[in-house]
N, C-alpha and C positions, 0 to 999 in steps of 0.2 A: 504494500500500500504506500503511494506516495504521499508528499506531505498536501496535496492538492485533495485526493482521494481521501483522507482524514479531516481534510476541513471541512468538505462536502457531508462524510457521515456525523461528524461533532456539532453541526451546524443544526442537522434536521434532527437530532437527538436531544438539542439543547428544548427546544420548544415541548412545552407540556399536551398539547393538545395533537398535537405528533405521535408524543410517545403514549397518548393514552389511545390511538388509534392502534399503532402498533401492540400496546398491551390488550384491546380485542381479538387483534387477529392472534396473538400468542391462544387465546384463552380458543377461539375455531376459526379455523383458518379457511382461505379460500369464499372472503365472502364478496356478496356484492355492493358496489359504491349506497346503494339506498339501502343496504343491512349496516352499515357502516356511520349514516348521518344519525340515528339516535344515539352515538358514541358522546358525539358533538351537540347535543340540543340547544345549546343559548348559540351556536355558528350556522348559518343557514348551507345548503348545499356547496353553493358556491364557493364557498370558504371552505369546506370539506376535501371537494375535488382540489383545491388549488395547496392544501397539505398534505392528498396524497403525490401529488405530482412532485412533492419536491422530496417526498419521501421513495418515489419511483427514481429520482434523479441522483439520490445519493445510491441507489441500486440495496436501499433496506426492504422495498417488497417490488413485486412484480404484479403485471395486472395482464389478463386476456379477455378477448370479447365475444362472446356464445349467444347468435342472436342479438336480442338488441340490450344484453345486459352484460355490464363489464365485472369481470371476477377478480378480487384482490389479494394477493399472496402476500407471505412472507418468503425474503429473503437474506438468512439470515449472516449469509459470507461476509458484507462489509462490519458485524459488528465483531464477527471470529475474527477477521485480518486488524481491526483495531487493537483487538486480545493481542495478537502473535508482534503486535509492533514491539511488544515488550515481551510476550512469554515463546518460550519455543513450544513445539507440538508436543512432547511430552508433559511439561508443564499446564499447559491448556488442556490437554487430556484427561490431566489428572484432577485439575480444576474444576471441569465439568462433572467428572465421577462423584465428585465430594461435594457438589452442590446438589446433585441427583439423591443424594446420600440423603442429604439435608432434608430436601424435600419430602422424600418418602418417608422421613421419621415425623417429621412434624407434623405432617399429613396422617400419616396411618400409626396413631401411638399404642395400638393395640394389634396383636401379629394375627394375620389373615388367617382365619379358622377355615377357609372356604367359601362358595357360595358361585354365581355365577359372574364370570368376567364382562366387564363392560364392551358392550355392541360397539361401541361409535368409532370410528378411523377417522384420521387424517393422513392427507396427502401431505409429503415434504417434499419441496421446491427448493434450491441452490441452484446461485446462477454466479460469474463472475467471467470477464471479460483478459482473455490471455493475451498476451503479446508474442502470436507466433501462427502459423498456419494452421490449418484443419490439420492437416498428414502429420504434421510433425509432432502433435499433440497425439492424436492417432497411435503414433509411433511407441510414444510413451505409455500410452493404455495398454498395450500389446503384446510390446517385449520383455518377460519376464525377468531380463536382468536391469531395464529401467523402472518393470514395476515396485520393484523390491526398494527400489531408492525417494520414494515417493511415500505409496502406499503403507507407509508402516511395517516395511517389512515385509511385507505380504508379497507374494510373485504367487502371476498371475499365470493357470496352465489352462489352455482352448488350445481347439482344430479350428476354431474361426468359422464354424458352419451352425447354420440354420439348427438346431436341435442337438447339436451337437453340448457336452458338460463343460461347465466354465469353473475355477476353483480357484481361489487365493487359500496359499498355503503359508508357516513361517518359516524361520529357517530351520524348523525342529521335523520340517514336514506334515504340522498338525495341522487342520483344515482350520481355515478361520472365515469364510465365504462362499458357499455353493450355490451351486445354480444349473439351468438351463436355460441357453442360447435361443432367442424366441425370434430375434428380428435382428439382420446388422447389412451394415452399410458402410463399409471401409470410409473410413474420413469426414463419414456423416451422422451415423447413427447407430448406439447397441443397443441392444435391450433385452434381458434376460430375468430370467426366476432369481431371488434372493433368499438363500436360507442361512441366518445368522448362524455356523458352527463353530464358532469361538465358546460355548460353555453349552452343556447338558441341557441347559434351562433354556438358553433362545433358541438351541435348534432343534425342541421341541414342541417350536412353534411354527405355524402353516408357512408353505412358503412364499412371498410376495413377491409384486414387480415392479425392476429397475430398470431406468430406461435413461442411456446417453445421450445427449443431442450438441453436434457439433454445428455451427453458422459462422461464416464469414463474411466478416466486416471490413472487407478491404485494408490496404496497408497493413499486410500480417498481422489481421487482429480476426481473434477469434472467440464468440460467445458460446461460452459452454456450459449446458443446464443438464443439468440431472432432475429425475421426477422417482421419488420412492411413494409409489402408488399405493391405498387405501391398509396404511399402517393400522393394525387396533390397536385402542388405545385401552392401556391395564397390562399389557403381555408384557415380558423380561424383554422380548426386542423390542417394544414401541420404548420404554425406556432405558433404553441402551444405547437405538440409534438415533435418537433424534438430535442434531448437530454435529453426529460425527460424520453428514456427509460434507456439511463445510469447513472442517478441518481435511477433510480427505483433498476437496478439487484445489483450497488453498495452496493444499500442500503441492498437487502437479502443477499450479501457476507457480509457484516457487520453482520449482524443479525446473519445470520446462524454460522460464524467463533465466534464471540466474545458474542455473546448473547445479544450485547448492542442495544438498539434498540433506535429512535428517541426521540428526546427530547421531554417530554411531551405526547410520545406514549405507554411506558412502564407501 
């Protein structure tokens, strides 16, 4: 993140009526512009639209339009790249663990006896903007021995086909990510089954779907979204993964722009 890219996110973060739109969408995400104006009741529409635009601007959510109703995401990469201006990836990692920790005790002060898990999912959305082409970012998805320097570790083993298994392993050979190859498009698009098998507990959870998307922005610039589709929420994987996919693409705009790779991953 540059110092430009920091003032943009410090900027729309400093405003309270910002950050309380952003803390709806934390609470369900993916809503629409008019599920969004009771956030703001004393600010009329207009005033609404024109604080999410600047919260589109600093790239803290994202918005699509289905019909004639526009849908507002979180995106939550620029406030992870403000995290890493100062912490590296393990540190932020661990960070997050121990907040997640937090939450669940504070939240659940009595230990789950059972009963049935909550229905409701969310979609997560990470988007962040590379400085480098499609292929060469590509490149880095791919190859097992740049995935390792990226990924956490992780190397990543495919035949690169249609149905074909997809797995990120560590360097111990334990599985930490499995899947099935559903859709791919060399330098444009992957998309595969998701099944967290980094611990007993998430990977005995249903499998879901992930899905790559590469675009280019002319002058080696390239926007790169990932979509981890109808997450439930209550499972050991909805909180497990929710923000580790913005430290993941963080980390391949690191890699891929600077060459630097994780500490002790190089």
């Amino acid at each position: 993140m540059d110092d430009d890219e920091l003032d943009r996110t410090v900027r729309a973060l400093a405003d309270p009526h910002r950050r309380a739109l952003l803390d709806a969408l934390r609470e369900r995400d993916g809503r629409t512009v008019s599920d969004l104006e009771p956030v703001l009741p004393k600010l009329g529409r207009h005033a609404v639209l024109k604080h999410l635009r600047q919260l589109e601007e600093a790239g803290l959510v994202t918005t699509r339009k289905v019909g004639r109703s526009r849908f507002v995401q979180l995106n939550p990469l620029p406030a992870v790249e403000l995290a890493r201006r100062w912490l590296d990836e393990y540190s932020a990692f661990a960070g997050l663990a121990l907040a997640r920790l937090r939450d669940y005790v504070e939240s659940n002060p009595e230990p789950n006896t059972g009963g049935a898990m909550p229905t409701t999912s969310r979609t997560l959305v990470a988007t962040v903007v590379i400085e480098a082409t499609p292929d060469r970012i590509w490149q880095a998805m791919v190859e097992p021995d740049q995935s390792r320097r990226w990924f956490f570790g992780g190397v990543v083993h495919s035949d690169w086909q249609v149905g074909d298994p997809i797995e990120w392993v560590d360097a111990d050979g334990a599985s930490l990510i499995a899947g099935q190859i559903t859709a791919i498009e060399p330098g444009t698009r992957l998309a595969h089954t998701f099944r967290a098998t980094w611990s007993p507990e998430t990977a005995a959870d249903p499998a879901l779907e992930y899905e790559w998307r590469l675009e280019p922005m002319g002058d080696s610039l390239t926007r790169v979204t990932v979509t981890h589709s109808e997450v439930p929420q209550g499972t050991p994987t909805a909180e497990q993964v929710d923000g580790g996919t913005s430290l993941v693409i963080s980390s391949l705009k690191t890699f891929v722009e600077t060459g630097r790779t994780m500490r002790g991953m190089g």
